[in-house]
N, CA, C and O of each residue as an XYZ file, in Angstrom:
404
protein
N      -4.652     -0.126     -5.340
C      -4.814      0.203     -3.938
C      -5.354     -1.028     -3.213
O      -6.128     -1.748     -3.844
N      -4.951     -1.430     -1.646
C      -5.208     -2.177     -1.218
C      -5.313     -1.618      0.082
O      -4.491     -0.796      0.486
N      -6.429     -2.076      0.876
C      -6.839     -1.907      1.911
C      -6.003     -2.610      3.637
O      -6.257     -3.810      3.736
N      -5.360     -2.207      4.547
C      -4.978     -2.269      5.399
C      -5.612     -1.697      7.005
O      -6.243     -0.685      7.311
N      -5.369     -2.257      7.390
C      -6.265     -2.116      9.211
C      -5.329     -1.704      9.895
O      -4.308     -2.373      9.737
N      -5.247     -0.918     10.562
C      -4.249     -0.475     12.282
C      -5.368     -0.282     13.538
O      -6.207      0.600     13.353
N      -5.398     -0.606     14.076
C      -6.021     -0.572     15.306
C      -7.690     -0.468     15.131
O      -8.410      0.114     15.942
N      -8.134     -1.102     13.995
C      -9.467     -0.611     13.558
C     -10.018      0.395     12.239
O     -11.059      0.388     11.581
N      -8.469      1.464     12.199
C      -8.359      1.967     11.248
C      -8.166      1.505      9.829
O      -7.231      0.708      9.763
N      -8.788      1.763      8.581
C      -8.288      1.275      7.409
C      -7.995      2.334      6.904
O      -8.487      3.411      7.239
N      -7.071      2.154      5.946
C      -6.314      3.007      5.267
C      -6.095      2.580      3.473
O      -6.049      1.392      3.153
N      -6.034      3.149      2.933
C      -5.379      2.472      1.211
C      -3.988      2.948      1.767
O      -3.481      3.766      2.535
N      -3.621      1.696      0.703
C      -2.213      1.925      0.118
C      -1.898      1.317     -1.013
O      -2.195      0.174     -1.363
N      -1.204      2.229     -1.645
C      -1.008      1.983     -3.640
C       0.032      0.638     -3.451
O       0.696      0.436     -2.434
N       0.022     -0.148     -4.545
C       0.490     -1.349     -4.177
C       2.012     -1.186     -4.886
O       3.056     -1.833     -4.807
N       1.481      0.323     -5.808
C       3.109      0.699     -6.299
C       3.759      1.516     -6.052
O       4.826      1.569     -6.663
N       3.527      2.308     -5.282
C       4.515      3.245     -4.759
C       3.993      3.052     -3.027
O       4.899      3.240     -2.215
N       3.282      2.869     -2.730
C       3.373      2.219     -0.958
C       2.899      4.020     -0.104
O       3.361      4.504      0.930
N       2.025      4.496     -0.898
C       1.846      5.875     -1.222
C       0.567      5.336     -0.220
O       0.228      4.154     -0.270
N      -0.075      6.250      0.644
C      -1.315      6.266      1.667
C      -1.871      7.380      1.492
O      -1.460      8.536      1.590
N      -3.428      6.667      1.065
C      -4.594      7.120      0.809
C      -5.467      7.518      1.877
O      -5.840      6.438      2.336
N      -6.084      8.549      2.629
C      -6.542      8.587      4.038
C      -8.151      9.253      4.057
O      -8.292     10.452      4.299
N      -8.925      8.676      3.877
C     -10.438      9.090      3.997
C     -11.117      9.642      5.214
O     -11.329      8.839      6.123
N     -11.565     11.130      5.403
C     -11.967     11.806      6.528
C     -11.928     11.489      7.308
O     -12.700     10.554      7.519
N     -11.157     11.871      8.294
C     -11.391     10.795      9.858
C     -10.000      9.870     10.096
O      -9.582      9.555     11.210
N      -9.529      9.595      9.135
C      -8.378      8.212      8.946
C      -7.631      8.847      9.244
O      -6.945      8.244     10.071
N      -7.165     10.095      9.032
C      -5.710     10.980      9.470
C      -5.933     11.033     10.727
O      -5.118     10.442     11.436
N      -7.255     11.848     11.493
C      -7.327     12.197     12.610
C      -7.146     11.406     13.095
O      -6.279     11.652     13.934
N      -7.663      9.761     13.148
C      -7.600      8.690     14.010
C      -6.143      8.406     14.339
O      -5.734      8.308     15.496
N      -5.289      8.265     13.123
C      -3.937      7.881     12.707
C      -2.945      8.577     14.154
O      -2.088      8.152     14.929
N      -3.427      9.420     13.998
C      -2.617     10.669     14.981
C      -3.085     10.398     16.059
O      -2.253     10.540     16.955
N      -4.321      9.975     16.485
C      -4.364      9.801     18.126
C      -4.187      8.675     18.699
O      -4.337      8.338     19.873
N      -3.683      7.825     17.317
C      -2.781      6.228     18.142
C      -1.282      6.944     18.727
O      -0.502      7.772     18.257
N      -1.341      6.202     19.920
C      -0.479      6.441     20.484
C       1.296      6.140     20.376
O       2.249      6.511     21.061
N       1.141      5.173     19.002
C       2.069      4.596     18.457
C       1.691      3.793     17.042
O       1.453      2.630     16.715
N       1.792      5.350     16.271
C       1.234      5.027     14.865
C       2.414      3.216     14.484
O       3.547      2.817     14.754
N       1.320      2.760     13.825
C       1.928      1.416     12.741
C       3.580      1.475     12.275
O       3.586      2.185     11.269
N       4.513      1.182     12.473
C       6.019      1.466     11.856
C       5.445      1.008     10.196
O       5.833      1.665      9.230
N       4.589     -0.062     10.040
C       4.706      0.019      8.076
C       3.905      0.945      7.317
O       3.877      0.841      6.091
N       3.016      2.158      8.126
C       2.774      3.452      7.543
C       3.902      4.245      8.081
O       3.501      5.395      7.906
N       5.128      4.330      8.657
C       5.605      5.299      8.950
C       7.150      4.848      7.864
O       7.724      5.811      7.355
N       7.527      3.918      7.677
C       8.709      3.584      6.878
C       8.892      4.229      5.695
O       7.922      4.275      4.938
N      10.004      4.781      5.333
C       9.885      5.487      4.248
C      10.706      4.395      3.048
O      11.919      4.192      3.000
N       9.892      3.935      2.350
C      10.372      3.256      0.666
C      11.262      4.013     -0.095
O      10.551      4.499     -0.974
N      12.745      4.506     -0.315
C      13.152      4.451     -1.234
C      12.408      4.825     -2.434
O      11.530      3.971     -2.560
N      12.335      5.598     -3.286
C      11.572      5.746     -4.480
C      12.907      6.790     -5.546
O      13.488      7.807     -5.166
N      12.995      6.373     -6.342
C      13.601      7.053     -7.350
C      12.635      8.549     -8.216
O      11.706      8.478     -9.021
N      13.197      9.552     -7.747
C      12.170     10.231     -8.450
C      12.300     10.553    -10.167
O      11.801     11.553    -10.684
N      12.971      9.634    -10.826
C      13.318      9.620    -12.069
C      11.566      8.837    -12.878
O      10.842      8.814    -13.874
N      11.730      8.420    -11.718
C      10.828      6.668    -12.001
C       8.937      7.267    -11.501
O       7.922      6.585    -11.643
N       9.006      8.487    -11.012
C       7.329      9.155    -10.750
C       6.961      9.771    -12.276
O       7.288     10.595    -13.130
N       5.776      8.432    -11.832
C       4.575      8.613    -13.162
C       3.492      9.743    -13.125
O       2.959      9.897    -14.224
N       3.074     10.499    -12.227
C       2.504     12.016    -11.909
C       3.535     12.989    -10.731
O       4.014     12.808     -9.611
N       3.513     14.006    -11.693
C       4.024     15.039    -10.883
C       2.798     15.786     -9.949
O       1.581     15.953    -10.029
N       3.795     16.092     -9.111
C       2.595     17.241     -8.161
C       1.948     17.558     -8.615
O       2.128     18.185     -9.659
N       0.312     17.216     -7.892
C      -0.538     18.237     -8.444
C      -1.673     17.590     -9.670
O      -2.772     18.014    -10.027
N      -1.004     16.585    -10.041
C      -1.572     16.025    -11.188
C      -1.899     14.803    -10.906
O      -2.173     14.050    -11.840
N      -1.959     14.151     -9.045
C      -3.101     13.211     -8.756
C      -4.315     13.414     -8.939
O      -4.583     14.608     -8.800
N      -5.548     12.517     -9.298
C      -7.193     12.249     -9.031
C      -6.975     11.250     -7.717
O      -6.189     10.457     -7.199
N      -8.460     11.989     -7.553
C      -8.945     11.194     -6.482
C      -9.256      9.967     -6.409
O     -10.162      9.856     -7.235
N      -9.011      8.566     -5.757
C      -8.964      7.823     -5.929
C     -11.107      7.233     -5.904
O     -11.646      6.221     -6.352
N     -11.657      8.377     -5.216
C     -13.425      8.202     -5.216
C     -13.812      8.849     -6.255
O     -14.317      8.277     -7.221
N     -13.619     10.167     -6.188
C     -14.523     10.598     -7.219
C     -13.657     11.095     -8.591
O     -14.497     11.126     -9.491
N     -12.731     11.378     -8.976
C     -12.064     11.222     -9.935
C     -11.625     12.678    -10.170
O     -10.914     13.022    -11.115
N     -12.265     13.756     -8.933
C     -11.290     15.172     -9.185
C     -10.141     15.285     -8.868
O      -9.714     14.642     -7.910
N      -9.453     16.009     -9.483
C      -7.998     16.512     -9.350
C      -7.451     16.997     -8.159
O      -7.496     18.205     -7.925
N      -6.899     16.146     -7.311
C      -6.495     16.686     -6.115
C      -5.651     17.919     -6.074
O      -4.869     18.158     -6.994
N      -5.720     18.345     -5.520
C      -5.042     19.562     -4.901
C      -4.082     19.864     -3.657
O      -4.138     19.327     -2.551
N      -2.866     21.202     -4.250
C      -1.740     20.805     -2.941
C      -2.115     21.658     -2.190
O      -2.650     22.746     -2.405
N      -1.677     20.892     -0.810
C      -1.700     21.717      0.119
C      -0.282     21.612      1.204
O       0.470     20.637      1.186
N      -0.124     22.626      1.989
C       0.814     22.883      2.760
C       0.077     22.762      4.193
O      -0.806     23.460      4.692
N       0.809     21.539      4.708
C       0.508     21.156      5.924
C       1.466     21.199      7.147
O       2.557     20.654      6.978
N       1.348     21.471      7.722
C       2.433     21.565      8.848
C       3.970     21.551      8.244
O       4.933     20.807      8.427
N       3.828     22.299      7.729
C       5.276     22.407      6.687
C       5.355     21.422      5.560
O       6.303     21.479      4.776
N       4.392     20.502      5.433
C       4.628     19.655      4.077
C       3.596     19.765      3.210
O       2.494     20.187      3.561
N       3.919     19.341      1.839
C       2.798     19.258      0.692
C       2.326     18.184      0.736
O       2.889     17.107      0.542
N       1.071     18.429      1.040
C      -0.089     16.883      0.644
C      -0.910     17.319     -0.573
O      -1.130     18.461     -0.976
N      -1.385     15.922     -1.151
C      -2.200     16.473     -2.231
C      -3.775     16.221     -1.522
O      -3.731     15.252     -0.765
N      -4.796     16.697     -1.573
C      -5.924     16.472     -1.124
C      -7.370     16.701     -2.276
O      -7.362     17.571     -3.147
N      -8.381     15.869     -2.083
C      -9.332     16.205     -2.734
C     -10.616     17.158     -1.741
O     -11.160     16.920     -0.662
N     -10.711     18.103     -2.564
C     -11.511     19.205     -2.243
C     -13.580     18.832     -2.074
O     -14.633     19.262     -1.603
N     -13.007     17.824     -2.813
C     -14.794     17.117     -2.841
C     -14.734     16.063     -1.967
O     -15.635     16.069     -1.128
N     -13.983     15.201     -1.909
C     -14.453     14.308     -0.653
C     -13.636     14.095      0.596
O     -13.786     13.223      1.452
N     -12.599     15.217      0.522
C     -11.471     15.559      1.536
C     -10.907     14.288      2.016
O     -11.109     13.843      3.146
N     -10.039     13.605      0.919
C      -9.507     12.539      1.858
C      -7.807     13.095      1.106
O      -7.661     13.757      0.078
N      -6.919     12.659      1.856
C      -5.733     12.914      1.516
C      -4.682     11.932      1.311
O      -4.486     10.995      2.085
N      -4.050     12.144      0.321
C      -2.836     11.204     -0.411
C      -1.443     11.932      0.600
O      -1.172     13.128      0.700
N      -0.745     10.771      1.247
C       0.485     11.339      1.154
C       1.329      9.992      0.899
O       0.827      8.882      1.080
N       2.813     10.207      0.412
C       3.285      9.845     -0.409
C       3.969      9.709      1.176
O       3.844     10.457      2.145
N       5.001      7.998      0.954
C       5.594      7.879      1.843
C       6.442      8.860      2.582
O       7.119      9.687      1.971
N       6.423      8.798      3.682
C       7.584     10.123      5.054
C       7.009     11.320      4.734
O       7.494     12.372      5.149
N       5.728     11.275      3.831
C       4.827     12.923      4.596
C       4.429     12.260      5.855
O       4.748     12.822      6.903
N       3.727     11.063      5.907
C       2.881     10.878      7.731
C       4.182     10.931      8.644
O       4.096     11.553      9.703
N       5.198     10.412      8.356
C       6.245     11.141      9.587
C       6.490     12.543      9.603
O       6.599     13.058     10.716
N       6.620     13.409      8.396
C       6.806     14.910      9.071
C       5.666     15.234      9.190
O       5.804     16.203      9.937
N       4.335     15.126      8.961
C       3.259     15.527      9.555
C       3.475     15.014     10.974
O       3.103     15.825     11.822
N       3.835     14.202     11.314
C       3.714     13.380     12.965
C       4.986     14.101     13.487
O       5.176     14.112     14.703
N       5.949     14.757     12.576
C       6.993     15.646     13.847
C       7.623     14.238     13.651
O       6.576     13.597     13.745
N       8.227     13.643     13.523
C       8.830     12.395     13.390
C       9.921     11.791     11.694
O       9.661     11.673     10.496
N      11.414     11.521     12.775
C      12.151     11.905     11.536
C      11.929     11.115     10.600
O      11.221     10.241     11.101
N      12.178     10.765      9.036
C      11.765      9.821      8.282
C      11.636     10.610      6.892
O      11.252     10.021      5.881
């Protein structure tokens, strides 16, 4: 994971799947830019032959519990229940944002 800035905001992102990591607050902020970042919104190509955890079977990248799915505005995010920050995997932040991708 490597750390990235948008407007003040930091965010992770896995350096191998381009997957965004979002710590309390980082989603909400994300959403009230008025023109989220295009290189969090691009969707990478990923082969799903080639995914090393299936749903459900992320940890948290802080404290090391087992995230958990959830159904968000029509999509599955995985989230941790202890320090509520949320993983989504490239083109969930566009259908969470209503935005095609």
């Amino acid at each position: 994971m490597h750390r990235l800035e948008f407007f003040g905001i930091e965010v992770d992102e896995c350096r191998f799947c381009s997957g965004l990591w979002l710590d309390p607050g980082e989603a909400e902020a994300l959403t009230a830019l008025r023109k989220v970042p295009t290189r969090l919104l691009k969707p990478i190509p990923i082969d799903p032959r080639q995914q090393v955890l299936s749903e459900g079977e992320r940890v948290c990248p802080h404290c090391g519990l087992q995230l958990q799915v959830f159904e968000v505005a029509g999509t599955r995010v995985d989230a941790c229940i202890q320090c509520k920050g949320v993983w989504l995997e490239r083109g969930e932040l566009n259908r969470l944002l209503g935005q095609p991708g």
